[in-house]
PAMARMAR-684602 format. One record per residue (C-alpha): x, y, z. Coordinates in steps of 0.001 Angstrom, whole numbers, plus 500000, padded with zeros to 6 digits. Example, Ala and Ser with C-alpha at 12.3 -4.5 7.8 and 13.67 -1.06 7.14 Angstrom:
// PAMARMAR-684602
512300495500507800513670498940507140
// end
This chain:
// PAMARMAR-684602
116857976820355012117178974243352683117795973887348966117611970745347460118586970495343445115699968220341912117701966433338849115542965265336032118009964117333190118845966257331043116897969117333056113323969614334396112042971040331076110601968119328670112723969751325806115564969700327034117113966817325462116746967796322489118863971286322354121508971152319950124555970868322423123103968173324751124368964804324174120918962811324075121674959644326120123801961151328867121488960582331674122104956977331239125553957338332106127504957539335809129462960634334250126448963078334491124817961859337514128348962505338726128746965954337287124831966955338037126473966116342244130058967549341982128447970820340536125705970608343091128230970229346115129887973526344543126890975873344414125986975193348194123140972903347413121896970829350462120524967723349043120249966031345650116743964706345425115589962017342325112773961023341433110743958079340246107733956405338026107720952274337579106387952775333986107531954168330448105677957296330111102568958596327551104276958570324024107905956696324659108862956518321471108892960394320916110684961621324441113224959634326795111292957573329286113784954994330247114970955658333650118057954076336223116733953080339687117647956273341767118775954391344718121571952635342572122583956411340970122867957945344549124912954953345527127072955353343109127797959018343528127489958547347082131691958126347399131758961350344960130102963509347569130344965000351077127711967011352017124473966025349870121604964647351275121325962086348618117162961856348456116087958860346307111561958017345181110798954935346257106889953876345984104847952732349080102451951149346638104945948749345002107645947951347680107978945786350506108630947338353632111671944936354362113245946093350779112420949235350705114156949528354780117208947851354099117721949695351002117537953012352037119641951898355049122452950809352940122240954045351113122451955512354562125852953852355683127323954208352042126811957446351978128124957997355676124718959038357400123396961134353866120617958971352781116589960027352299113833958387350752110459960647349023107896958766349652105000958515347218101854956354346540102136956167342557099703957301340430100128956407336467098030953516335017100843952481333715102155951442336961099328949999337810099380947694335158102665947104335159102237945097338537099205943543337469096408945853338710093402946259337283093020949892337990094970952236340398092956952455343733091619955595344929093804958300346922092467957690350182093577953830349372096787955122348693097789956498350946096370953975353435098578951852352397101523954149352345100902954626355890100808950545356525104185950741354479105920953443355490105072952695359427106518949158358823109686950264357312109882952991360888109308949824362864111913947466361089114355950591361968113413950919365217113718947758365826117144947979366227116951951125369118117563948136372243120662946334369794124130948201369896126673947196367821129814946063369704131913944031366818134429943218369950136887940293368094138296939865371587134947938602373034133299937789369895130556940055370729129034941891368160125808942911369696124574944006372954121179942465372582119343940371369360117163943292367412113582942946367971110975940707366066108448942749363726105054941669363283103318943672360622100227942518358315099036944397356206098188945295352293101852944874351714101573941079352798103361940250356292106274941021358374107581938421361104111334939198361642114526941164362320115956943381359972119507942407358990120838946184358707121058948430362037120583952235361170123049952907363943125458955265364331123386957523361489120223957434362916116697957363361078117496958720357290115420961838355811112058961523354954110095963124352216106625963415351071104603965656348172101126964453348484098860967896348899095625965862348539094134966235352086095288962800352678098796963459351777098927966316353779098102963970357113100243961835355863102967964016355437102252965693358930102998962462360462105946961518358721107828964193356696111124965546357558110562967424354132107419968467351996107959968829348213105332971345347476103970972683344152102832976455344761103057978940342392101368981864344826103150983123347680099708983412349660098612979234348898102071978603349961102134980470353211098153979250353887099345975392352928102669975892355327100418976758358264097779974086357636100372971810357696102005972948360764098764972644362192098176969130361472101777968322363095100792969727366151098380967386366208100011964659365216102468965483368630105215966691366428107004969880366661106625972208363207110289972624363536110982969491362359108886970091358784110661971896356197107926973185353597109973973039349983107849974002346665109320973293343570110862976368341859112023976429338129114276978939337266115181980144333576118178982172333942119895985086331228121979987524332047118845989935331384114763989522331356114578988875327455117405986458327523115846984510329771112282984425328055114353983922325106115540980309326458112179979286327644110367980019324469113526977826322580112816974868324670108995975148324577109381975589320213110962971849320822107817970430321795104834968376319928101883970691320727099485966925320724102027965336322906102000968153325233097975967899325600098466964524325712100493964455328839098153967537330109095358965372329630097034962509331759097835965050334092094473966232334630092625963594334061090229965662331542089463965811327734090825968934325948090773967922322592088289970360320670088989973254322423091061976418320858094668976164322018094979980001321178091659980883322980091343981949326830091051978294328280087839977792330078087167977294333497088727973321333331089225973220337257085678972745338586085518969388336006088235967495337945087218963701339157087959962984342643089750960525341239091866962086338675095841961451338167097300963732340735094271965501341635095617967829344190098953968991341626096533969022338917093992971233340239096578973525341571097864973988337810094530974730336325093794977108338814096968978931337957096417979340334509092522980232335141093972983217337143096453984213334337094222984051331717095973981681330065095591979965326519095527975816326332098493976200324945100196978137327619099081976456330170100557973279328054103885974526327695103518976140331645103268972489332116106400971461329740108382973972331824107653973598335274104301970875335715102837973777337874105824974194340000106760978107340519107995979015337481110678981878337073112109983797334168114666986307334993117970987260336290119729984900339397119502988526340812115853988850341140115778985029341360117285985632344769115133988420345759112016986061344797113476983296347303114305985788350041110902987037349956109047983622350003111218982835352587111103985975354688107155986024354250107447982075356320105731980457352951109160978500352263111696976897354190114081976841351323113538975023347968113040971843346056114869973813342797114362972266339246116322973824336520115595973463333317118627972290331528121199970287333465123908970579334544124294974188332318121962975960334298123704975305337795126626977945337475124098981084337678122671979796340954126552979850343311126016983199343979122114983477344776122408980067347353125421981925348892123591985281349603120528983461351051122576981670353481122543985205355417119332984608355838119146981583358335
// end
């Protein structure tokens, strides 16, 4: 089992910057990255995993959309830790492989072997634009060149499997053998060299994907150590766990090796109505327009004439190919076509957890929830995104403990 804690600045929940005792710029600082790990390390968490977009969000001037590299964060809280897997997002889209493998290795021996990388394809048009494009390029372009990348960045690792380090002062020796030459081409530009950064004596660090398109799903079958998956039904989870085991098989790798991790966000009280209490007082934070204007982004689709208070229409069947996120997207209208939901539900559904599994309870029965998706083989642990941070990490000690009988 595996529980990662997914930090989002002040918490996972849009609003949460904006409750009355959080101090508005503190994600900017070392001091709560720092506090986000030390309390992380202390609950039994396995990994700390960041994430990542190259562009100011929909609406900056009316949320906090500035964001530190994650790579420099973990590195700096990479001395502060022990045990972490320290997980940074770094886009295949927008990085060289060379950069993006001697990064991540240096993360690797800073942090004493602890180092991952999520990989992802970006997807805003912000991005896009950001670097010049004209438009971002379809998902099956995406991830084609994800695959160009990401194999690159394997190969400029591996390239170093024939070259032990000796570092011998008597002899003056400091390698066995001279790493091997590279030769890559591809949409990236060109490799023709050695890497300057051996991954020895750590090995290759953790990789993670969360692409459920069917081309992130190959993808991730072929690479992924870990899949960062958003499933709010215990059945889709279990049905998309076995389709990717499926595809690893057949990619020659065993399913052993894949850890299947949705995204869980818990709101915690010490009873039912506490907790819906605390999700309701973060949603009331919220602009109702920006939060159908990041929905709309989401989806891709026009919602503006519709009744927010009405049961929303079937919006699912509507959703271009080519849509932002189209897999995550679709998954999130489907879930709040089968509760019935309002358009303004579903919106602040989407505030709270972005279609993620979202919980609203005691850590009690938040523990029985992860034993059972876990005992039913639909989870391998879980990618866990709480709301408010780092408040809402005391409640969970307990529940990570108990699990641990589990595995």
């Amino acid at each position: 089992m595996i529980f990662n804690l997914v930090v989002f600045g002040h918490g996972s929940h849009e609003a949460a910057w904006r409750r009355p005792d959080a101090r508005a710029t503190a994600p900017l600082e070392l001091a709560h990255w720092a506090e986000c790990a030390r309390q992380a390390e202390e609950a039994g968490f396995d990994g700390l995993f960041l994430g990542d977009i190259l562009c100011l969000q929909d609406h900056p001037e009316f949320h906090p959309s500035e964001a530190l590299d994650p790579f420099i964060v973990l590195a700096a809280i990479a001395g502060m830790t022990k045990r972490l897997t320290l997980i940074g997002t770094a886009s295949a889209s927008f990085n060289h492989p060379f950069h993006l493998a001697r990064r991540i290795l240096s993360l690797h021996h800073l942090s004493g072997g602890r180092a991952g990388w999520n990989i992802v394809t970006s997807s805003y048009a912000q991005e896009a634009a950001n670097f010049g494009w004209e438009a971002m390029p379809e998902t099956e372009e995406r991830y084609a060149m994800a695959e160009e990348v990401t194999s690159a960045v394997k190969a400029l690792w591996h390239s170093w499997d024939g070259a032990q380090r000796i570092a011998n002062k008597r002899s003056g020796r400091w390698l066995s053998a001279a790493p091997a030459t590279v030769k890559r081409e591809g949409r990236f530009g060109a490799i023709n060299g050695a890497l300057n950064l051996s991954p020895e004596p750590w090995g290759q660090p953790v990789l993670a994907q969360a692409g459920s398109s069917p081309e992130g799903l190959a993808f991730a079958a072929r690479h992924a150590d870990q899949v960062f998956t958003v499933q709010s039904d215990i059945d889709q989870s279990r049905a998309f766990r076995q389709r990717l085991h499926g595809l690893a098989l057949e990619a020659g790798r065993k399913v052993a090796d894949i850890k299947v991790l949705p995204g869980l966000v818990p709101f915690i009280g010490t009873t039912e109505a506490e907790a819906e209490e605390k999700l309701m007082a973060l949603s009331a934070l919220n602009s109702a327009t920006h939060l159908l204007s990041k929905l709309e982004r989401f989806t891709g689709l026009t919602l503006k004439g519709h009744d927010l208070d009405a049961p929303m229409p079937v919006l699912s069947k509507n959703l271009s190919r080519n849509s932002f996120s189209n897999s995550r997207a679709r998954l999130l209208l489907e879930m709040g076509e089968r509760e019935n939901l309002t358009l303004r539900q579903l919106a602040a559904r989407f505030s709270a957890g972005r279609g993620h599994l979202l919980f609203v309870g005691t850590a009690e029965k938040l523990g029985q929830l992860m034993r059972t998706w876990i005992e039913a083989e639909a989870a391998d642990g879980f990618n866990i995104m709480p709301p408010e941070l780092p408040g809402d990490l005391t409640p969970l000690k307990a529940e990570l403990s108990a699990l641990r009988g589990l595995g």
